[in-house]
Backbone as XML, in Angstrom:
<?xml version="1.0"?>
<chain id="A" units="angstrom">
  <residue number="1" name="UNK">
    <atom name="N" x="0.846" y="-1.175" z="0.000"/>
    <atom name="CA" x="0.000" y="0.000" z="0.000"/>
    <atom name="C" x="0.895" y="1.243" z="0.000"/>
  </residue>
  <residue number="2" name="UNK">
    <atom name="N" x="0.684" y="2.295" z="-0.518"/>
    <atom name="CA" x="1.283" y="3.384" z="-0.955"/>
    <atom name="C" x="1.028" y="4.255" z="0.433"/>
  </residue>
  <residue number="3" name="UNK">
    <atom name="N" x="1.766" y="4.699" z="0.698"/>
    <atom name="CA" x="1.093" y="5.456" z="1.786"/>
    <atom name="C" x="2.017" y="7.186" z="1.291"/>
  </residue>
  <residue number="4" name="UNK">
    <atom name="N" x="2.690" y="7.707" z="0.601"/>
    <atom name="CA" x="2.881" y="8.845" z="0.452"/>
    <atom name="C" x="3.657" y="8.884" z="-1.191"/>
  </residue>
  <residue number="5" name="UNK">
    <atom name="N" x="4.113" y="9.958" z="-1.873"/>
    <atom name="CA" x="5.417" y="9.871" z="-2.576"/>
    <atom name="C" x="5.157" y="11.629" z="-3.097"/>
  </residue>
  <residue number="6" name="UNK">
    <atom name="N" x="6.529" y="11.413" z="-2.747"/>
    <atom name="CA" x="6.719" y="12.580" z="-3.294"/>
    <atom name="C" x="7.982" y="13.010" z="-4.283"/>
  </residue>
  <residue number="7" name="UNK">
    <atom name="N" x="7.964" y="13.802" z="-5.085"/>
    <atom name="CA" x="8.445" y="14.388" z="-6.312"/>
    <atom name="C" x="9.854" y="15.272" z="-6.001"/>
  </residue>
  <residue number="8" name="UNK">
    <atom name="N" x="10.960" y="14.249" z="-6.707"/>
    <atom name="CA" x="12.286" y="14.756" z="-6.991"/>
    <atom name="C" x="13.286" y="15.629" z="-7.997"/>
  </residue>
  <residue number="9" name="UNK">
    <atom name="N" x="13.772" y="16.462" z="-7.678"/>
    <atom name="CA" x="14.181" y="17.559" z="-8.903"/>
    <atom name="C" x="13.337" y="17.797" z="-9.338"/>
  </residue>
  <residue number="10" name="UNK">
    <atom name="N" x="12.645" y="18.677" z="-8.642"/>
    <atom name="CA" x="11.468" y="20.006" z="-9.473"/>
    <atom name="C" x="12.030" y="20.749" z="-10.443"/>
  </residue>
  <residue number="11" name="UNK">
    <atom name="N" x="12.859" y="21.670" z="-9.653"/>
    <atom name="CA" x="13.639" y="22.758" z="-10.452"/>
    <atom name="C" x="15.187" y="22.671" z="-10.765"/>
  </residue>
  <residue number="12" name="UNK">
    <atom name="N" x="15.785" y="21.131" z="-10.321"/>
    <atom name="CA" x="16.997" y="20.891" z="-10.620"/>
    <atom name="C" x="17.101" y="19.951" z="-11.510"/>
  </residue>
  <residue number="13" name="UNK">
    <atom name="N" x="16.443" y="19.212" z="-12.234"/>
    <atom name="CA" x="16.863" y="18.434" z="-13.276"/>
    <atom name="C" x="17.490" y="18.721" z="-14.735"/>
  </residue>
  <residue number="14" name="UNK">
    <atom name="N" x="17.199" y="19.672" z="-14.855"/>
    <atom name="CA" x="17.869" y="20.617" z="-16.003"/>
    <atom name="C" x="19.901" y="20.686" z="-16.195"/>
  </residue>
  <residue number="15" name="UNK">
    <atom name="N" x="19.613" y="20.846" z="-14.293"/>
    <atom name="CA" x="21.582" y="21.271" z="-14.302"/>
    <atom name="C" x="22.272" y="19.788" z="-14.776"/>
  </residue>
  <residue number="16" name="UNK">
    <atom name="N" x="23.292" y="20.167" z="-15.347"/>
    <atom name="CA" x="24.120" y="18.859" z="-15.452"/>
    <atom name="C" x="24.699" y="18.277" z="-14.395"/>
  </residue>
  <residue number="17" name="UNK">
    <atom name="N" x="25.079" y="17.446" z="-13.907"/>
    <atom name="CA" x="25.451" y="16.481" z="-12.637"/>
    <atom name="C" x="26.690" y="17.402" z="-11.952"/>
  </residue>
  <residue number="18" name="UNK">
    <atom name="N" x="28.009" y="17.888" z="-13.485"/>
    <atom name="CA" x="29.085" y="18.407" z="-12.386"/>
    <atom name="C" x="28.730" y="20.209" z="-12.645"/>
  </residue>
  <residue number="19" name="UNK">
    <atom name="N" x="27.538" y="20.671" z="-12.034"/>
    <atom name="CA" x="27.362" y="21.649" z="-12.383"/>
    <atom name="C" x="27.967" y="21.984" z="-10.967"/>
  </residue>
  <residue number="20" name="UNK">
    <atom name="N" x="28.599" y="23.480" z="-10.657"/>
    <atom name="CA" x="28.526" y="24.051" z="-9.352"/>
    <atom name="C" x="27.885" y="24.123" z="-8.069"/>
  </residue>
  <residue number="21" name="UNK">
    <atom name="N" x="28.021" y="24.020" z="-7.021"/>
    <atom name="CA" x="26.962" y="24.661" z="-5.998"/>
    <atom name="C" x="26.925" y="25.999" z="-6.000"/>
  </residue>
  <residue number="22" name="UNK">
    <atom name="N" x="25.656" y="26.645" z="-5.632"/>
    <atom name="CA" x="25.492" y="27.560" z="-5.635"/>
    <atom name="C" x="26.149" y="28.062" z="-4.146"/>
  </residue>
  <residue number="23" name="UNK">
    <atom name="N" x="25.819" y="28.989" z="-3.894"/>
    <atom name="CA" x="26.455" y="29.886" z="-2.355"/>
    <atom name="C" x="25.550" y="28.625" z="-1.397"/>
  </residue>
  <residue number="24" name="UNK">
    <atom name="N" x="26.196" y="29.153" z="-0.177"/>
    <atom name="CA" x="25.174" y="28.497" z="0.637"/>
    <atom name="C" x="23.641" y="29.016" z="1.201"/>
  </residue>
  <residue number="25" name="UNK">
    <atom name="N" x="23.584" y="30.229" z="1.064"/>
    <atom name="CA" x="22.308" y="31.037" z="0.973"/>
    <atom name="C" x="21.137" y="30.806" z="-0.230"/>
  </residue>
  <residue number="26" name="UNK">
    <atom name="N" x="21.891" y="30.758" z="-1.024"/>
    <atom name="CA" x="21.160" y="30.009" z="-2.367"/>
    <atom name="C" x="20.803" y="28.696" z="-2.657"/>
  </residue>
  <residue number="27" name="UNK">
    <atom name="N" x="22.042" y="27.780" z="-1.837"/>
    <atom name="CA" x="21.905" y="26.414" z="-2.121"/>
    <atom name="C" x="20.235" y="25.777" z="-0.842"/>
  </residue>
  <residue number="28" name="UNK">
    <atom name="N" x="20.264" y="26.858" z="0.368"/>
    <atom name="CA" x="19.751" y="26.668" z="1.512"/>
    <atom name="C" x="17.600" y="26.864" z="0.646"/>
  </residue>
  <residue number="29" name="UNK">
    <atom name="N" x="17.786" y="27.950" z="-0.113"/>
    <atom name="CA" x="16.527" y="28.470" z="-1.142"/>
    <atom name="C" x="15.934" y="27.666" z="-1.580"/>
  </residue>
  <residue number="30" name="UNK">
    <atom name="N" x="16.797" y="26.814" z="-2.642"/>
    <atom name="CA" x="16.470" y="25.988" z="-3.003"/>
    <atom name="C" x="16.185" y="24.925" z="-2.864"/>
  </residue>
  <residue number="31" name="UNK">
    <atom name="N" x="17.028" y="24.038" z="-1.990"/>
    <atom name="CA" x="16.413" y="23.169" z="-1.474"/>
    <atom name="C" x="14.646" y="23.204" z="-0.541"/>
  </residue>
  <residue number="32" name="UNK">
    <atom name="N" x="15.187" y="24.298" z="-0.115"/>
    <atom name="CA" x="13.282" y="24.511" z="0.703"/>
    <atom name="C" x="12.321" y="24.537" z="-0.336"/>
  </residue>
  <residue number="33" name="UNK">
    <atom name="N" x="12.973" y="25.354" z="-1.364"/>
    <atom name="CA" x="11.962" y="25.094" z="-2.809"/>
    <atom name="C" x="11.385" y="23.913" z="-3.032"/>
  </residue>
  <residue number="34" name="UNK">
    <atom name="N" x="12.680" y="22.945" z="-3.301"/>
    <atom name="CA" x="12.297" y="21.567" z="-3.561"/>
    <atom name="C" x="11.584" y="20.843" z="-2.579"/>
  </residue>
  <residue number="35" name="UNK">
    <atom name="N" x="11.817" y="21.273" z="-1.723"/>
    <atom name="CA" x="11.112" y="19.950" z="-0.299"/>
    <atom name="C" x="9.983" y="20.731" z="-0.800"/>
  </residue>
  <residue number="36" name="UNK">
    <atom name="N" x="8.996" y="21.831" z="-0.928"/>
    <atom name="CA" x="7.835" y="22.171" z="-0.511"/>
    <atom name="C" x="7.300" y="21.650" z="-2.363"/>
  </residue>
  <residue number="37" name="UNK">
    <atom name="N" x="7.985" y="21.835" z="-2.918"/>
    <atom name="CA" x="7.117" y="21.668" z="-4.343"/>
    <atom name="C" x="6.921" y="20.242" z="-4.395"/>
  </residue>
  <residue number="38" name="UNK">
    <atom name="N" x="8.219" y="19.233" z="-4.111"/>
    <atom name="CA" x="7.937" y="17.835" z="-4.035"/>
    <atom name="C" x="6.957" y="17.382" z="-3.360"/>
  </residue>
  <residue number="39" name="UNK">
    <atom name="N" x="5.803" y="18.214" z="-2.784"/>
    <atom name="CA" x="4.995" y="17.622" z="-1.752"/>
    <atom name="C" x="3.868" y="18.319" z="-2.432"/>
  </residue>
  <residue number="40" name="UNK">
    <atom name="N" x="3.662" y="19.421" z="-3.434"/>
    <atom name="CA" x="2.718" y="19.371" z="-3.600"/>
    <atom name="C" x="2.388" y="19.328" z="-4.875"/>
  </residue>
  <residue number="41" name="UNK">
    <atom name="N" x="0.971" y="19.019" z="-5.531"/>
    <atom name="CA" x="0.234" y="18.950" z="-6.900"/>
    <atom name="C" x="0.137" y="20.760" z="-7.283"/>
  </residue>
  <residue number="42" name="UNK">
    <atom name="N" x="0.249" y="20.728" z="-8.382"/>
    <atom name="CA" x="0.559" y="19.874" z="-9.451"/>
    <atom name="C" x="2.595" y="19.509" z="-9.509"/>
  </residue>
  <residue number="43" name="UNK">
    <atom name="N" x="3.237" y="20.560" z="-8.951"/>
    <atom name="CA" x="4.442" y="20.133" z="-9.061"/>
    <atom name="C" x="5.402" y="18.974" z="-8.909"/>
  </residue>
  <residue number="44" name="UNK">
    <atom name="N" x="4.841" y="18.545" z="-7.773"/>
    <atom name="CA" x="5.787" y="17.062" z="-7.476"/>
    <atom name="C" x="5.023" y="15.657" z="-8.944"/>
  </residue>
  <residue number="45" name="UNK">
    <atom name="N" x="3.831" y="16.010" z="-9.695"/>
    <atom name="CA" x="3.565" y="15.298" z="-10.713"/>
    <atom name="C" x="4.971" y="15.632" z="-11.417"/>
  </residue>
  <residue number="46" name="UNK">
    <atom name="N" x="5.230" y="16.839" z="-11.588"/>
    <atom name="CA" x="6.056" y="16.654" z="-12.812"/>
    <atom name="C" x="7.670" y="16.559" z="-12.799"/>
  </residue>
  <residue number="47" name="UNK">
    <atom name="N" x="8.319" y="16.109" z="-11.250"/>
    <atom name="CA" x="9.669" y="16.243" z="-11.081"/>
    <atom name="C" x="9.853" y="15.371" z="-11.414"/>
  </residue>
  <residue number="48" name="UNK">
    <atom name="N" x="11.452" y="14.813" z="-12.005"/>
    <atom name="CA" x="11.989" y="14.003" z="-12.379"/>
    <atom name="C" x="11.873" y="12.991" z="-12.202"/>
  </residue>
  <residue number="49" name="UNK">
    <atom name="N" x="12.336" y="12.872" z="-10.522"/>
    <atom name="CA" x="12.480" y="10.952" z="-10.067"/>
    <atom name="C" x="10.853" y="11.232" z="-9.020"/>
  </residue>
  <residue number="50" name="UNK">
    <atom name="N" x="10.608" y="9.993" z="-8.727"/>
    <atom name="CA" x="9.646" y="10.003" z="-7.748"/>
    <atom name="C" x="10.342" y="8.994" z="-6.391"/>
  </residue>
  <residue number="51" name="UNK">
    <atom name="N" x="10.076" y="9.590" z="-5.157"/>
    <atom name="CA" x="10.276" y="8.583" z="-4.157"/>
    <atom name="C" x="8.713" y="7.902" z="-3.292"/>
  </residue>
  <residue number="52" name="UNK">
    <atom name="N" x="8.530" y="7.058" z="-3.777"/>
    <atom name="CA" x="7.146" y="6.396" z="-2.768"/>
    <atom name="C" x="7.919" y="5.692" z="-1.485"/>
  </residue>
  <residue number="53" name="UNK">
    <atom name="N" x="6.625" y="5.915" z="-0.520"/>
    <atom name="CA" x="6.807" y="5.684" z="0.651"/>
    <atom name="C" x="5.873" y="4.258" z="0.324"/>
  </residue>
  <residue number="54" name="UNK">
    <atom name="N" x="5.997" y="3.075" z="0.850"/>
    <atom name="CA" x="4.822" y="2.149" z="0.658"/>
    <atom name="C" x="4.945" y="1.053" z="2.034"/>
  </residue>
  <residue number="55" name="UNK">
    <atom name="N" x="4.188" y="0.677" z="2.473"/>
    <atom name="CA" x="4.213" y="-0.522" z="3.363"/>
    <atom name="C" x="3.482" y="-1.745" z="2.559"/>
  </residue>
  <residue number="56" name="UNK">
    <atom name="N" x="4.309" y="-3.067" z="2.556"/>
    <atom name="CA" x="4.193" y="-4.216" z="2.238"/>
    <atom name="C" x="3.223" y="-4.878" z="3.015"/>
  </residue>
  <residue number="57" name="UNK">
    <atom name="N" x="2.084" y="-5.470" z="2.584"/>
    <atom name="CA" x="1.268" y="-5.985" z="2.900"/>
    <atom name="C" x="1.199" y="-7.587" z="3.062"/>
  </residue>
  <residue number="58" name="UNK">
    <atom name="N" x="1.297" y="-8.629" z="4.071"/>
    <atom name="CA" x="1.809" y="-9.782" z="3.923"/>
    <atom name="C" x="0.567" y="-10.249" z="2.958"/>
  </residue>
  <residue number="59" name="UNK">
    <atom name="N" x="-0.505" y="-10.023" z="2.870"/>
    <atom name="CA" x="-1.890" y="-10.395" z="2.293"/>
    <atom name="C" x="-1.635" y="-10.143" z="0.235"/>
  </residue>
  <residue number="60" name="UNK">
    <atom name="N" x="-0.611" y="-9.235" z="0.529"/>
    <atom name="CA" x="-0.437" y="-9.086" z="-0.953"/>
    <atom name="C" x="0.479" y="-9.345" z="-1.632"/>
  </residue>
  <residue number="61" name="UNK">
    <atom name="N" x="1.431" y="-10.219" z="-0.636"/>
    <atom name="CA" x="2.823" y="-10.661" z="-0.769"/>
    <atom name="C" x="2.766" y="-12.177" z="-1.500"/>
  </residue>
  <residue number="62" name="UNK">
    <atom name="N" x="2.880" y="-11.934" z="-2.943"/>
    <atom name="CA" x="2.588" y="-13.258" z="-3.708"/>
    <atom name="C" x="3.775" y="-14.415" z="-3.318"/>
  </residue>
  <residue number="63" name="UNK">
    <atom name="N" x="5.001" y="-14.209" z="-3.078"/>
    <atom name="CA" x="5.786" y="-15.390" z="-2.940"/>
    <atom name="C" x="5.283" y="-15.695" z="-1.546"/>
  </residue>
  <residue number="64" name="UNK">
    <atom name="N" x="5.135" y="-14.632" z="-0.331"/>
    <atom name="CA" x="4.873" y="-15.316" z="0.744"/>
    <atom name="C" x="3.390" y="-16.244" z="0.873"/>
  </residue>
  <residue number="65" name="UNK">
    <atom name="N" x="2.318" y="-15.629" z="0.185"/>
    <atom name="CA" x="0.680" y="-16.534" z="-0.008"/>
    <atom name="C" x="1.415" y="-17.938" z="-0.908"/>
  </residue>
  <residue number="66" name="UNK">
    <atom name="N" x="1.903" y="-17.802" z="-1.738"/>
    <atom name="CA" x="2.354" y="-18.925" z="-2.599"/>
    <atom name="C" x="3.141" y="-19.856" z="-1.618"/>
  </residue>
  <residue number="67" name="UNK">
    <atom name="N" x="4.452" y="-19.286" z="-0.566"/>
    <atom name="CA" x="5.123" y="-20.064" z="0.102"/>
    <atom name="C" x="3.933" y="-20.929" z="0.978"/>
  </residue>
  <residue number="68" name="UNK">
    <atom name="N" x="2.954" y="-20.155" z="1.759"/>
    <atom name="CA" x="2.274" y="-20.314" z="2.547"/>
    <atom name="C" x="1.570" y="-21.649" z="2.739"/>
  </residue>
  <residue number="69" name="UNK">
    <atom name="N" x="1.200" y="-21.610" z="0.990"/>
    <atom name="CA" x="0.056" y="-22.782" z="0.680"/>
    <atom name="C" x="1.023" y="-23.982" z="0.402"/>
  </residue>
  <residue number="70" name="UNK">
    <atom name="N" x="2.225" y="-23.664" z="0.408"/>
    <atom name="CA" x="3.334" y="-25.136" z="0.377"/>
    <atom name="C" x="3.246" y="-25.418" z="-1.284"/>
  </residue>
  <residue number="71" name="UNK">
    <atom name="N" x="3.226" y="-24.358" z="-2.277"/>
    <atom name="CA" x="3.398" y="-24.660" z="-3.765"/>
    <atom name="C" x="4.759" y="-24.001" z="-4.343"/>
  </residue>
  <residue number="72" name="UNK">
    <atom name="N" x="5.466" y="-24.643" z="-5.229"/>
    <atom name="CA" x="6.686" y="-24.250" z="-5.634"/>
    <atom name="C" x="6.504" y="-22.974" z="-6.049"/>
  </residue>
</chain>
């Protein structure tokens, strides 16, 4: 079951990997940028990576129901 996810590189996916850091006043901006947009619609739809939060359900856990019933 999904229980959250939220949206990675809003406004940083653009930079190239060995791009600079910015100052630390700037670098501090942005990141708050990102934490607050990754959390909300419509923005965190459209960031790059996604991180889901999910809890595993043993009821939906096909190798463990399969182990369960003693079938290969």
């Amino acid at each position: 079951m999904v229980r959250t996810w939220y949206g990675v590189r809003v406004f940083t996916d653009h930079l190239p990997e060995d791009a600079p850091l910015p100052d630390e006043q700037t670098l501090a901006a942005l990141l708050k940028c990102e934490e607050r947009a990754g959390t909300t619609d419509p923005y965190r739809q459209v960031a790059a990576l996604t991180h889901v939060i999910a809890e595993r359900s043993e009821l939906n856990n096909f190798h463990e129901v399969v182990a369960a019933q003693g079938n290969p």
